[in-house]
Each structure stands twice: as structure tokens, then as C-alpha cells.
C-alpha positions in Angstrom: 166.8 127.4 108.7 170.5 128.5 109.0 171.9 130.5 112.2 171.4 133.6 110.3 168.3 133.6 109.5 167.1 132.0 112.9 168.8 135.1 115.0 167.5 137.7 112.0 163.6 136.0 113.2 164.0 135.9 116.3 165.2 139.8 116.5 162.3 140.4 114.5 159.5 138.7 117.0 161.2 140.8 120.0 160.8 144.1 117.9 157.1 143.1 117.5 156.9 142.8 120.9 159.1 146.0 122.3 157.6 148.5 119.7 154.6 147.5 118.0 152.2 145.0 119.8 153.0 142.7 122.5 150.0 140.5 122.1 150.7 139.8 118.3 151.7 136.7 117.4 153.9 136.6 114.0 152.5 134.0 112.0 155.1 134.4 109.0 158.3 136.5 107.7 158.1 137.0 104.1 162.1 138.0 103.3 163.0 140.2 99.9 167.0 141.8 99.9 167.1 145.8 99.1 169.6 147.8 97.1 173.0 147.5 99.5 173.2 150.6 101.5 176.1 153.2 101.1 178.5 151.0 102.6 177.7 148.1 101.0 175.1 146.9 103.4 172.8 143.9 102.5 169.8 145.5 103.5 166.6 142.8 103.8 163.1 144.0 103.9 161.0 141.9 106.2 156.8 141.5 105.2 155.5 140.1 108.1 152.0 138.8 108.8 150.4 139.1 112.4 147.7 137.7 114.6 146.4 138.6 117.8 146.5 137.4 120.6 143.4 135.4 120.7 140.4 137.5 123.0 137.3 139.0 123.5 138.3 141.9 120.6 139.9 139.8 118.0 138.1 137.5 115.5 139.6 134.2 114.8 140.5 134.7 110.9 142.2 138.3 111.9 145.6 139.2 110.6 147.8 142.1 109.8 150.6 142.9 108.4 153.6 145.1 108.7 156.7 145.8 107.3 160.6 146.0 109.2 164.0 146.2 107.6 166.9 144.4 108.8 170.9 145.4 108.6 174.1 144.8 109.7 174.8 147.8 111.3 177.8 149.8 113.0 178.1 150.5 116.6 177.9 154.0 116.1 174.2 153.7 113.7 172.5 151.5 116.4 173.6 153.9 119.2 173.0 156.9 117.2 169.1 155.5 116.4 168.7 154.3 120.1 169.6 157.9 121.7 167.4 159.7 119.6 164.5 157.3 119.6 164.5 158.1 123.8 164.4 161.5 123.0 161.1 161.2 120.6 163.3 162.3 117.6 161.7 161.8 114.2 163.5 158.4 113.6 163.1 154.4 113.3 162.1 152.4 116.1 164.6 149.4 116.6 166.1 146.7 118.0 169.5 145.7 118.2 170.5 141.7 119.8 173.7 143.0 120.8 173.4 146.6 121.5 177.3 147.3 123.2 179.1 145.3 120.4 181.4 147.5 119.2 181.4 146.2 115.4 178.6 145.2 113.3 175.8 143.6 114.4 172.2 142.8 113.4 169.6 145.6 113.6 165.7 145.3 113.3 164.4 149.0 112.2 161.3 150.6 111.4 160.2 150.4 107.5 159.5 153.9 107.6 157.4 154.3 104.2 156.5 151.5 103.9 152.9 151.9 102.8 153.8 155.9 101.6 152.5 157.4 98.7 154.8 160.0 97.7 152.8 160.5 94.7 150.0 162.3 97.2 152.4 164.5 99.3 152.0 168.1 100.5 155.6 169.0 99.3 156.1 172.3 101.3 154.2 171.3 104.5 156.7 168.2 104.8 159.8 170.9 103.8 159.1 172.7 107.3 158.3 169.6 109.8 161.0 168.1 108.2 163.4 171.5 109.1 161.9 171.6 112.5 162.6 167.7 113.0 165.9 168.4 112.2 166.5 171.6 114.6 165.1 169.4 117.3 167.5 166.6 116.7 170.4 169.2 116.4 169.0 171.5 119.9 168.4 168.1 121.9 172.3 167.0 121.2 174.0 170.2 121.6 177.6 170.3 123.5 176.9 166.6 124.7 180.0 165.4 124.0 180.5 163.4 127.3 177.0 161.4 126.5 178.4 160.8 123.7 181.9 159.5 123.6 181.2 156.5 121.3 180.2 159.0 117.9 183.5 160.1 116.0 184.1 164.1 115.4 184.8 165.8 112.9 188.3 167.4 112.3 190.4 168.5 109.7 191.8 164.8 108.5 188.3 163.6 108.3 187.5 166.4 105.6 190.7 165.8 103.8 190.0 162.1 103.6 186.3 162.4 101.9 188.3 165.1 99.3 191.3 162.7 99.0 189.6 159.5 98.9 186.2 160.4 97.4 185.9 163.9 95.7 189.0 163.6 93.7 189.0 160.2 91.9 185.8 160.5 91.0 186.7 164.3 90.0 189.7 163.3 88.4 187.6 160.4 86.1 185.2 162.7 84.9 187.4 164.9 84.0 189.0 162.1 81.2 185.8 162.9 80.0 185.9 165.1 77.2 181.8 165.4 77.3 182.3 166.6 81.0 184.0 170.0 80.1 181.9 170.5 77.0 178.4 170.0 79.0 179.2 171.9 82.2 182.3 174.4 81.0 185.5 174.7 81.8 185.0 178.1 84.0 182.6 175.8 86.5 185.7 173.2 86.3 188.1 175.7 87.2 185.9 177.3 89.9 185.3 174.8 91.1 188.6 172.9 91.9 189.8 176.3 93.1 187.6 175.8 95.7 188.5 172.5 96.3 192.3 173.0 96.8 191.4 174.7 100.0 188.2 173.8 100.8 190.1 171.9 104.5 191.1 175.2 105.7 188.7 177.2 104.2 186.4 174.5 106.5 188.4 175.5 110.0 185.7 177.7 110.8 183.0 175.3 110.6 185.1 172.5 112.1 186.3 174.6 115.3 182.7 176.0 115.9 182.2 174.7 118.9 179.2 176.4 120.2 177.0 174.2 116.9 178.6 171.3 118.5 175.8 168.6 118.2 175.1 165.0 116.8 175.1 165.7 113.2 174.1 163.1 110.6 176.6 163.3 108.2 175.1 162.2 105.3 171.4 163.9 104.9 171.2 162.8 100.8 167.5 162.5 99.5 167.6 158.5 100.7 168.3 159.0 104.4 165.3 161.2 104.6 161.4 159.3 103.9 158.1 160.4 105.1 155.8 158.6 107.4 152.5 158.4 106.3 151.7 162.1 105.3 153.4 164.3 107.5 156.3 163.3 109.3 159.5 163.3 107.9 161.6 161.0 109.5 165.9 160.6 109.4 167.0 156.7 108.7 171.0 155.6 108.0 172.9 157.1 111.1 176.1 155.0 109.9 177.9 158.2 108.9 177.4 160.1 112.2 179.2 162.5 113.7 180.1 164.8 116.9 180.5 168.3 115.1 179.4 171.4 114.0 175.5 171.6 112.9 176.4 173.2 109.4 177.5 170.3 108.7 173.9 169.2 108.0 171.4 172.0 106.8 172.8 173.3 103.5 172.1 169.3 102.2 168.3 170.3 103.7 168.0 174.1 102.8 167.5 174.6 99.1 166.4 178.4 99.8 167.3 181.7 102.2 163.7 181.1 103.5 164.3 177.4 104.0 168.2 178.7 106.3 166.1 180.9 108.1 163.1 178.8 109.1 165.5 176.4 110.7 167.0 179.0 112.4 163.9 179.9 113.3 163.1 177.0 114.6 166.5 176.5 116.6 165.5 179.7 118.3 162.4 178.3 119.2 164.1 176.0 121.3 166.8 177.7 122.7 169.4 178.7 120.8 170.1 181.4 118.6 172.9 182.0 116.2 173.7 185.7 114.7 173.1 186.4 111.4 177.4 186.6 109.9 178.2 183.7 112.4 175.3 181.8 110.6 175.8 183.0 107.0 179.3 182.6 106.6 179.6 178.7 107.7 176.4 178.1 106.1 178.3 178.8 102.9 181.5 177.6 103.9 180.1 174.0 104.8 177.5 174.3 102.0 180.7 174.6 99.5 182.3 171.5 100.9 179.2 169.1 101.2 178.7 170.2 97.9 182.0 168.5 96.8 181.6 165.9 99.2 178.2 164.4 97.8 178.8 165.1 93.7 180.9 161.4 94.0 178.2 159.3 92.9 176.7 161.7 90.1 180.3 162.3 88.9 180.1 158.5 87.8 176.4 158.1 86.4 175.8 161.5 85.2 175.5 160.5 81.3 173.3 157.9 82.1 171.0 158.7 84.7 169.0 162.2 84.5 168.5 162.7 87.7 172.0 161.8 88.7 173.1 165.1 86.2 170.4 167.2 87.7 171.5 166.1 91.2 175.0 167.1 90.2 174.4 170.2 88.8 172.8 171.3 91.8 175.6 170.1 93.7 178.2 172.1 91.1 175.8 174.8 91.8 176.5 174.5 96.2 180.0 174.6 95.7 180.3 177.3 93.1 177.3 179.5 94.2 176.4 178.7 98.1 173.3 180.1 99.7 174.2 183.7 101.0 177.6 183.8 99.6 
């Protein structure tokens, strides 16, 4: 057994024992690599069989087995999942060997779905704990900046870079397209890189709205967000988070007015309330830019994947056509 692999076992034995049964004894680590995360990240999902600790309740031939996923991850993901795990946040239990080193490191999380069958889901009953998970998340981080020194904020060169570096290309490659403009029309086009050109100041607003001031998550796509068991929704991939403005979250979340409102429902449940124009208007504002901001990957698959085009019309469809705009 190489280094590696003797560190990535022996970080997996100590997560057994901190969050899921100090009396277990892992008996074997069945390894299988994942798709590679946004970032690139070899991801490795970890089947692993367990006995207990031999006494009066367990038989001799009993086992279990479980399931945990192992990354390199960023400073800023391990804190992130550590701070909110303290504060009983819907995420991952896990373990990190060298929680204050400041560039990747190995991380032992929680296989969240693991043994889910999304197949036999109550679909609306998940929509609203997953809204309230997220309100929770958002009230229990709100103006903690000096807890939080080590998660980057938002400004006005970070939206410039994800239009610069990511919208356009992609935008700009499509475009060579001629399918592109006859499938989705040249007035969306146009619209829509109106909105683009000023879409930085247009997000001043939303950047400089320091009373939403939280932990946001930065990158709430479909992926980042699994179910546990039947009915809790729970927030995985924190590698993309950020100190800023909470609108910079819940349009990717809210599909509906009703779905807005229940989390703002559910903020005020906790605490804090936001006025109706103060929570429209950077609702659509933000909902405009992460609509931009998150069409990258279905700009480049769009003809060949079908949910990739339906994902980036509704995307076309956020920047164009925002909720309450």
C-alpha cells in the first residue's frame, strides 16, 4: 500500500470512530473513483465493511456496511463544512487530517445518498425543508465576518471574472454555432447579452448589501444538493464559498414566487426579515447574473445532452425573465 492510500485509510478509520461508531472495527475499504468534481477533483467513493466491537449485543458473524467519499479539498471547503456541521446545519459529517492547512488536503465526508432512492421521493415536501435548511444556514452566518476571515467575499472583480473567464467563451462558442441562434432566437441572444454587458454594475446592489451578509454557497447547482434518506435535504461541495450577500444563493433554489417567499418566510422565522422591494429587486438582479453564471456547462453540451438544453433554457429563461422582475 502506497503513502496515499495508507493516510486516505487511516483518515477513514478515525471518521468511523469520531462520527459514526467508536466500537466498529473496519474490517475492509472497498475503493471505486467518482466523476472529478467541478474543479477537477478526483473524488473516491469509499464501501466499507464493519464489525463490532465484540460483546454481549453483537453476534460473532455480524457486519455492516457503510459508505464515505474522500477528496482533496480546499481550505476554505473543509472549514466551510466544519463550521456548519457545529452548528447542526444540514451538511456532511467529516474529517479533515490537517484541518489548518491552508491548501488542499485530504477530506473524509459523509456519502450523503448513498443508499437514496430518488425514484420514491416526496418532491414538494423535500422543496420546503430543503428552503428552510437553507434559511438556517444563511440566519446562523449572518454579519459574521470576523468568525470568518478565512472564506473570500464577493466584490465586483469576482463577478467580472466568472463573466470574463466563464460566461463569455463559452457564450462566444456557442454562438459559432449557427444551430444556436436558429433553436433559441436571436431576440433571447440579444437580450440576453444586453444584460450581460452590465450585469457587474447592475450587481452593485446585491454585492454592497450588507445587511444579507452571510456564508453563501456559491454554487447551489442540482449536484451540491442530495437528500438523506427521505426527508432531509442536505448541502455537499462548499469549495466555491463565499462571505456575501444571501441572494447570491436562493434564485438557483426558488423556481416559484411561492418558493421566494417561503424562504423568506422562513428567514423571518428566525429572525430576520427583509421588506418586500429590498427583497424583490436583488432577487432578480442576482437571479439574472447566476443565470449567466451557471449556463457555462450547458452552453457546451446542449446538442447532445437533453437535460443539459432543458437546464439551459431555464437558465436563458433566469436571466431574461427573473422571478418578480
Amino acid at each position: 500500500m502506497d503513502m496515499s492510500n495508507s493516510k486516505r485509510i487511516d483518515l477513514i478509520k478515525d471518521t468511523v470512530y469520531c462520527f459514526v461508531c467508536p466500537e466498529s472495527e473496519v474490517l475492509s475499504v472497498e475503493s471505486v473513483p467518482m466523476h472529478a468534481g467541478s474543479q477537477a477533483v478526483e473524488l473516491i467513493r469509499n464501501k466499507i465493511r464493519l464489525k463490532p466491537k465484540a460483546g454481549i449485543t453483537a453476534r460473532a458473524d455480524e457486519t455492516a456496511e457503510i459508505s464515505l467519499v474522500t477528496k482533496q479539498a480546499t481550505f476554505v471547503e473543509r472549514s466551510a463544512l466544519s463550521r456548519l456541521f457545529s452548528q447542526a446545519a444540514n451538511v456532511p459529517f467529516s474529517l479533515s487530517g490537517q484541518p489548518l492547512h491552508e491548501g488542499r488536503s485530504l477530506l473524509c465526508i459523509e456519502d450523503v445518498d448513498y443508499r437514496t432512492d430518488y425514484g420514491k421521493l416526496d418532491i414538494a415536501a423535500l422543496q420546503d425543508n430543503e428552503l428552510q435548511a437553507l434559511a438556517y444556514i444563511h440566519y446562523a452566518n449572518m454579519g459574521c465576518r470576523c468568525d470568518l476571515p478565512w472564506l473570500p467575499k464577493v466584490d465586483e472583480d469576482y463577478i467580472a471574472k466568472c463573466m470574463n473567464e466563464w460566461w463569455r467563451p463559452s457564450w462566444e462558442r456557442a454562438k459559432e454555432n449557427p444551430v444556436f441562434a436558429e433553436t433559441f432566437g436571436t431576440e433571447v441572444i440579444s437580450t440576453i447579452e444586453d444584460i450581460a454587458g452590465r450585469i457587474v454594475e447592475d450587481m452593485a446592489p446585491v454585492i454592497h448589501d450588507e445587511s444579507t451578509y452571510t456564508m453563501i454557497h456559491n454554487d447551489l447547482n442540482p449536484g451540491n444538493v442530495l437528500v438523506k434518506g427521505k426527508d432531509e435535504v442536505y448541502f455537499i461541495d462548499w469549495e466555491e464559498a463565499r462571505y456575501g450577500s444571501l441572494f447570491m444563493d436562493i434564485p438557483m433554489r426558488c423556481g416559484s414566487q411561492q418558493q421566494a417567499e417561503d424562504y423568506r418566510r422562513y428567514l423571518e422565522s428566525l429572525g430576520f426579515s427583509i421588506a418586500d422591494q429590498h427583497f424583490t429587486e436583488r432577487f432578480s438582479v442576482a437571479s439574472r447574473y447566476l443565470g449567466l453564471r451557471f449556463m457555462c456547462w450547458n452552453l457546451g453540451v446542449w446538442q447532445q445532452n437533453e437535460q443539459a438544453k432543458s437546464g439551459l433554457i431555464k437558465y436563458m429563461d433566469m436571466v431574461a425573465h427573473p422571478l418578480f422582475s
